[in-house]
N, C-alpha and C positions, 0 to 999 in steps of 0.2 A: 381543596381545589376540585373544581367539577371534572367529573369523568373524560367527556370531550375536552377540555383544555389541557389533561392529563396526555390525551393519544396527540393531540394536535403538538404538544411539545414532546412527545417522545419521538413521531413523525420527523417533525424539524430537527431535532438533535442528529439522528438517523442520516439525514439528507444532507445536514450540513458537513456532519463528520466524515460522510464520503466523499463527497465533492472537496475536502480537505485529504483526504487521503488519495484520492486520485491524483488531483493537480499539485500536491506536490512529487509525486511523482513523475509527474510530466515535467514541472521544472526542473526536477534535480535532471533529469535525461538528456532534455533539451536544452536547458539553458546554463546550469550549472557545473554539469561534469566536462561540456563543450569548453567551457572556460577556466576551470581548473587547469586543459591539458595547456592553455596557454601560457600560463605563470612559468617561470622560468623555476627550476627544482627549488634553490631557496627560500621559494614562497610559496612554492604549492605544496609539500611534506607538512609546513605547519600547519596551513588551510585545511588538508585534508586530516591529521589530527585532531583538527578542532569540530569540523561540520561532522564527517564522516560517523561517529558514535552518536552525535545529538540527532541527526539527522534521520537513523535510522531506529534510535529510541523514537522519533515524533510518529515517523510513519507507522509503524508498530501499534503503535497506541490507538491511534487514527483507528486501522485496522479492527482492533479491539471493541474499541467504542462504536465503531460501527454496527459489527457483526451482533454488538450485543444488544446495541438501540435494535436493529433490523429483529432480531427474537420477542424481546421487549412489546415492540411494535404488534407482530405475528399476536401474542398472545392477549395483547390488551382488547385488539379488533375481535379476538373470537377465534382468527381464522386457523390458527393452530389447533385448538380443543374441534375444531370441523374439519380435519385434514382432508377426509376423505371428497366431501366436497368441493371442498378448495382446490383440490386437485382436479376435481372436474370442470376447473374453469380457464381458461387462456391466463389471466391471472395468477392462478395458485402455480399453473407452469411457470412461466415468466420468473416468478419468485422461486420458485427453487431449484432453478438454471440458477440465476443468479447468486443466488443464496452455494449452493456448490461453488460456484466459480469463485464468488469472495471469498471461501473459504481456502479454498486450493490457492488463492492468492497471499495468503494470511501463513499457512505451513509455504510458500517458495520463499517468502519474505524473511519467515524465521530459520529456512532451512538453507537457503541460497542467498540470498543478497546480505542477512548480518553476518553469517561466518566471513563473505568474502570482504565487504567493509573494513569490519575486525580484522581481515587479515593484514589488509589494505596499509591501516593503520599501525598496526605492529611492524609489519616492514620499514612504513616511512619513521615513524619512532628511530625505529634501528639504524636507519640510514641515516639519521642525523647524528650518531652515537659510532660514528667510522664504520657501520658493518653492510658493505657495499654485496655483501653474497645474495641476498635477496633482493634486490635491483633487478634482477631476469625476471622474477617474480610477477612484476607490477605490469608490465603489458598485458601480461594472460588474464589476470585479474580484473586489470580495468575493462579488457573486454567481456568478461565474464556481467559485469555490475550493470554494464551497458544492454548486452543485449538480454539481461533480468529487466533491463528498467522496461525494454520498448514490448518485453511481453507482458510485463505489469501495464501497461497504455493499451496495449491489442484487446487482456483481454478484461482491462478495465471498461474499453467503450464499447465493449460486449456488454457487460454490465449497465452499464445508462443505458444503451438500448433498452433491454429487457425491459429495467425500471421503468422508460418510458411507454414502452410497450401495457405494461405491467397495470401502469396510472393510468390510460385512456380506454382499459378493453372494459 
């Protein structure tokens, strides 16, 4: 495989797998957890058993594959082994604003939104199983996931900024 067709698919993977990690994001926030609270409990304790773990398994991964195409990317171009340079360019900023921010996105992901998931769904487990004591539980939580998600979108279109910023200087 030639070199450039090497960076150009590590590029695209990179770009896809964000823009896949973001907007799901912004769906589950927007459109999905808005609709969960609709389901009347019988339906929604399953629901959220079922999405809740896979859901946060996907984004995770996203995550992953991102941050590592994004390094991948860094070293194929050069611009890593020239840091110094690189940093001397509106560019090499851009990119590691961003490069921080995904990162810091990536530990609140693993640190805050899957424990609270997880918890999410041990409770509702429970509650199908008569154990009504962590029912108080589930409002603090779902605001918790909520206002995780809308700072995962703040400062996700932080990130496309930059990116964009990034691609044109």
């Amino acid at each position: 495989m030639p070199f450039d067709v090497l960076r150009w698919l590590v590029q695209y993977l990179h770009v896809l797998s964000g823009v896949l990690w973001f907007g799901a994001g912004f769906y589950v926030t927007l459109v999905q957890l808005p609709a969960l609270v609709t389901l009347p409990p019988a339906q929604r304790v399953p629901a959220i058993a079922a999405l809740g773990p896979r859901q946060v398994r996907y984004i995770v991964r996203l995550a992953e594959i991102t941050i590592g195409f994004g390094i991948f990317n860094a070293i194929l171009t050069g611009r890593l082994a020239r840091l110094g340079e690189t940093l001397g360019s509106l560019w090499g900023w851009a990119i590691l604003i961003g490069t921080i921010l995904a990162i810091g996105l990536y530990v609140l992901l693993q640190t805050g939104v899957k424990p609270a998931v997880f918890r999410i769904v041990a409770v509702a487990r429970a509650t199908q199983h008569g154990d009504v004591a962590g029912l108080a539980e589930l409002p603090a939580l779902a605001q918790r996931i909520r206002t995780l998600g809308f700072v995962q979108m703040g400062v996700g279109a932080i990130i496309v900024l930059l990116m964009v910023t990034a691609r044109f200087s």
